[in-house]
C-alpha positions as CSV (number, residue, x, y, z in Angstrom):
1,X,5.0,21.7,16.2
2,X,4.1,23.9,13.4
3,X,4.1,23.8,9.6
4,X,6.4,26.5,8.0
5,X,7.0,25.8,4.7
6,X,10.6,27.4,4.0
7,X,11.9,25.5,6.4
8,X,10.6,21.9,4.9
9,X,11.0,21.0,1.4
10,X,9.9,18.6,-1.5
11,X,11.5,15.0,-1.5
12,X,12.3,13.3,-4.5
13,X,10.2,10.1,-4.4
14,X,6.5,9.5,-5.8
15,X,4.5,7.8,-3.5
16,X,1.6,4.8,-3.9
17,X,-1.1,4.6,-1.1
18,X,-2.0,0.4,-1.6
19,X,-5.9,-0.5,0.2
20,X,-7.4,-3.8,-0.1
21,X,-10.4,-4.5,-1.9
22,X,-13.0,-7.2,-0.9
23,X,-10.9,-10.1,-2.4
24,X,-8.3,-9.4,0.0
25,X,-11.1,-9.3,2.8
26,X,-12.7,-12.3,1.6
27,X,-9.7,-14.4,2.5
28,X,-8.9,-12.8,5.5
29,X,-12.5,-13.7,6.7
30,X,-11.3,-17.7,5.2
31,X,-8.7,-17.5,7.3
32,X,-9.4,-15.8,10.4
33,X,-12.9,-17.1,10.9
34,X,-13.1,-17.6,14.4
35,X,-11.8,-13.6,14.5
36,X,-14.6,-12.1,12.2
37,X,-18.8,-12.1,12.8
38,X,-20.6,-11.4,9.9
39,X,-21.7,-8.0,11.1
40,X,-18.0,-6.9,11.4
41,X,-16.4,-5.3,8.3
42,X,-12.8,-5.9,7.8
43,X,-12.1,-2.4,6.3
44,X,-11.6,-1.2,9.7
45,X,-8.9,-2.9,9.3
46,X,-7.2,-0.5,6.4
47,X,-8.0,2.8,8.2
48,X,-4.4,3.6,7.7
49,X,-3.5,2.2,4.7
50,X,0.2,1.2,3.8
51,X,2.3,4.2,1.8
52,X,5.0,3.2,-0.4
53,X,7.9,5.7,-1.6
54,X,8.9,5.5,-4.9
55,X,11.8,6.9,-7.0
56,X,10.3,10.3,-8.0
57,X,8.4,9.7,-11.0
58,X,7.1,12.9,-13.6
59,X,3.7,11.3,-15.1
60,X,0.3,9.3,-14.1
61,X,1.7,6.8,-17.0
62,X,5.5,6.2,-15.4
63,X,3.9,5.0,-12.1
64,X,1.3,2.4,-13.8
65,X,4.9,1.3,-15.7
66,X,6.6,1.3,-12.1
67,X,3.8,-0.8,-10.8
68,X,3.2,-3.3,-13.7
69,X,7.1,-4.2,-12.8
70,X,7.2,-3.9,-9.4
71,X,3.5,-5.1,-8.0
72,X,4.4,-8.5,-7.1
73,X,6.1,-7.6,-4.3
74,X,4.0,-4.9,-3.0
75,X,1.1,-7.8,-3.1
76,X,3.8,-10.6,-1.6
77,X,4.1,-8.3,1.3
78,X,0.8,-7.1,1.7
79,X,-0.8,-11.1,2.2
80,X,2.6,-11.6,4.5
81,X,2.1,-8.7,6.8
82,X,-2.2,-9.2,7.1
83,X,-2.4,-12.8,6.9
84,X,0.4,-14.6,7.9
85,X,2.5,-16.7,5.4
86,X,-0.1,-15.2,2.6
87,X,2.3,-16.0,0.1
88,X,1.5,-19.7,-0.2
89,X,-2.4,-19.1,0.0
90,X,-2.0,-17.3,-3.1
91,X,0.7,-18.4,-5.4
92,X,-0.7,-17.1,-8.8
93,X,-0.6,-13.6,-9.0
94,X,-0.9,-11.3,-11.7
95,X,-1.2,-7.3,-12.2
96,X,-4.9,-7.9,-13.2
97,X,-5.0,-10.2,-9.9
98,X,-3.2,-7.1,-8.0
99,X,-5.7,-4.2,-9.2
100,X,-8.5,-6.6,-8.6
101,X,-7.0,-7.4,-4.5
102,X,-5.7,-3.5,-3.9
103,X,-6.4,0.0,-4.6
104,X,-3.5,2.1,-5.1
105,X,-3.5,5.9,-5.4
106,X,-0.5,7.4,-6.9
107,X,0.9,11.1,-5.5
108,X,4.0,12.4,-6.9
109,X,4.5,15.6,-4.3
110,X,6.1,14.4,-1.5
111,X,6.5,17.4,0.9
112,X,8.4,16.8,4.3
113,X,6.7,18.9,7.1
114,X,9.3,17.6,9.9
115,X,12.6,19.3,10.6
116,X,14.3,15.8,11.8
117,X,16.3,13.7,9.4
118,X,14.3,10.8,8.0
119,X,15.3,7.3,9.6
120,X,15.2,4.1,7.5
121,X,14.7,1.4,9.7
């Protein structure tokens, strides 16, 4: 299938691209000890990191804002999908806590390249 631009468009959403950092890793390793040597690095493990479509959003300084209200439950979900029932392991957790854990990219061109309608699932 090939790219031809007319036929695609721009979407109306900003998008954050969220990476864990060694904290993140560091409990993972607590947890899952048995599953890690201490050759292995867990960043194989964030190859493909998790993207996260936002409402679209003009400026750099509108996303922090969008995170710095919203990062909670980007980190909630994060711990609950890698490490199971995350949530309780880490109760506490603040934006400084969040940029500390994660590294987040923020891209506010969103180009579809697919004819197909998009599914929410």
């Amino acid at each position: 299938m090939n790219y031809n631009l007319p036929d695609k468009g721009y979407i109306n959403r900003t998008a954050i691209v969220i990476t864990p950092k060694k904290p993140f890793f560091d409990l993972m390793k607590k947890i899952y000890k048995d599953q890690f040597d201490e050759e292995e690095d867990p960043k194989c493990q964030t190859e493909d990191p998790v993207v996260y479509l936002l409402p679209a959003i003009d400026t750099i300084e509108q996303m922090e804002e969008w995170l710095k209200d919203n990062y909670d439950i980007i980190f909630r979900e994060q711990l609950n999908n890698l490490i199971n029932c995350g949530e309780l392991l880490v109760d506490i957790r603040t934006f400084k806590m969040f940029k500390q854990w994660f590294d987040y990219s923020l891209h506010s061109e969103i180009w579809d390249t697919v004819e197909e309608e998009i599914v929410k699932i």
